[in-house]
KEDREN-284422 format. One record per residue (C-alpha): residue in one letter; x, y, z; residue number from 1. Coordinates in pm, whole numbers, plus 50000, padded with zeros to 5 digits. Layout:
! residues N
{node 'A'; {X; Y; Z}; NUM}
...
//
This chain:
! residues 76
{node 'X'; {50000; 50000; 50000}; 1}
{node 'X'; {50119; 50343; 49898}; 2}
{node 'X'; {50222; 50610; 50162}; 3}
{node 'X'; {50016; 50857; 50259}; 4}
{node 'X'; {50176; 51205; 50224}; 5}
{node 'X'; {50133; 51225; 50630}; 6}
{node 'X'; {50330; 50922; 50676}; 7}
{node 'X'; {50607; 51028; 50385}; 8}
{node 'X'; {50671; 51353; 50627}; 9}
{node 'X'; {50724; 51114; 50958}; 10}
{node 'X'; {50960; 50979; 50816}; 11}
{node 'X'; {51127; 51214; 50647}; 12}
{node 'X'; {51164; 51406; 51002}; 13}
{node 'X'; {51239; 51145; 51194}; 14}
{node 'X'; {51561; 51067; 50898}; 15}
{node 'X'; {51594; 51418; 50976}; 16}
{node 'X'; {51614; 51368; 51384}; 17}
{node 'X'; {51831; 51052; 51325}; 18}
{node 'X'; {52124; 51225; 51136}; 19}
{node 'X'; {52122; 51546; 51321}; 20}
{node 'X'; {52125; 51341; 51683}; 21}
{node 'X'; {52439; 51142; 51482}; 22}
{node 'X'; {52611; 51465; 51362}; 23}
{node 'X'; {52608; 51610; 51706}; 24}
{node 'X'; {52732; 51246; 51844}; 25}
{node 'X'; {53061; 51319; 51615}; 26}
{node 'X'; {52960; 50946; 51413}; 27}
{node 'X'; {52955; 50869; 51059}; 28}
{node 'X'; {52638; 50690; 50867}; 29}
{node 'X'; {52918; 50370; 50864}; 30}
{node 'X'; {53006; 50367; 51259}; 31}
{node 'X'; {52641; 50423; 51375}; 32}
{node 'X'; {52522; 50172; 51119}; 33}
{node 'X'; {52796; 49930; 51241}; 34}
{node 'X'; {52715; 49992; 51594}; 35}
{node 'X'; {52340; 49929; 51558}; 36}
{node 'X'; {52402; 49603; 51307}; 37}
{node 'X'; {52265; 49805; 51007}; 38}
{node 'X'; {52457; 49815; 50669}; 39}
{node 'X'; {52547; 50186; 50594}; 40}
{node 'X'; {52300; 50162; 50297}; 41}
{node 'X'; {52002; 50124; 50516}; 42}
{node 'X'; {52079; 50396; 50748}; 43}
{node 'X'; {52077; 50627; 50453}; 44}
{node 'X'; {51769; 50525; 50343}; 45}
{node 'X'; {51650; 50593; 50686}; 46}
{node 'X'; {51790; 50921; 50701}; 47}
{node 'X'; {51669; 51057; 50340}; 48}
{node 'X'; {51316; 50876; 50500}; 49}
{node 'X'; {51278; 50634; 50222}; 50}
{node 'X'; {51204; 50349; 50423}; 51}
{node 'X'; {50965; 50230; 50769}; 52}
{node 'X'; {51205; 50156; 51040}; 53}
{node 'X'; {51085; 49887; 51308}; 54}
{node 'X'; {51074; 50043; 51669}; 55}
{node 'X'; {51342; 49783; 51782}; 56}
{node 'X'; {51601; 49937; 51527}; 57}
{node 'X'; {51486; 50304; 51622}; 58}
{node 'X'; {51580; 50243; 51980}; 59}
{node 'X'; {51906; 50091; 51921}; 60}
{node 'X'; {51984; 50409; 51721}; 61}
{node 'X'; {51854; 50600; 51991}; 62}
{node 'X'; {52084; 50392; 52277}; 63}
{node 'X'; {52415; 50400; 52082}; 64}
{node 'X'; {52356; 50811; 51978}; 65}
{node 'X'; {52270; 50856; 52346}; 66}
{node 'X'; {51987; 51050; 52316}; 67}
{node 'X'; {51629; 51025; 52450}; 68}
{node 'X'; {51318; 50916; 52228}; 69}
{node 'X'; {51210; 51279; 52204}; 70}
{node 'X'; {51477; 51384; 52001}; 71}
{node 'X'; {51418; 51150; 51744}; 72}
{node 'X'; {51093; 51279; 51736}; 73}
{node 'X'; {51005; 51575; 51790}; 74}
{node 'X'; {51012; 51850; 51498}; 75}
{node 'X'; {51371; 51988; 51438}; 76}
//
């Protein structure tokens, strides 16, 4: 089933929220994709919001970046 356009801008914030939390961790797509079990391909897709990421991926992003759920998803 297609996207709707609400659920296309989710996830394009939340990519958003995921590589600004890993800029200001000083980490690269490869070392937080690494750390997380991800290959650095999906990681980009999740950050440019192209795909649905399962909650149990989100919060190992969100333990290794150090940051609380909030920050992944609130507006930047």
């Amino acid at each position: 089933m297609p996207r709707s356009r609400e659920q296309t801008a989710l996830l394009k914030r939340l990519g958003e929220s995921v590589q600004r939390e890993r800029l200001k961790a000083g980490l690269t797509q490869e070392k937080l994709a690494g750390s997380v079990g991800l290959y650095p391909r999906s990681l980009q897709k999740i950050e440019a919001g192209e795909i649905n990421v399962p909650v149990t991926t989100l919060d190992r992003i969100r333990s290794v970046l150090g940051c609380k759920w909030g920050n992944l998803l609130d507006k930047p």
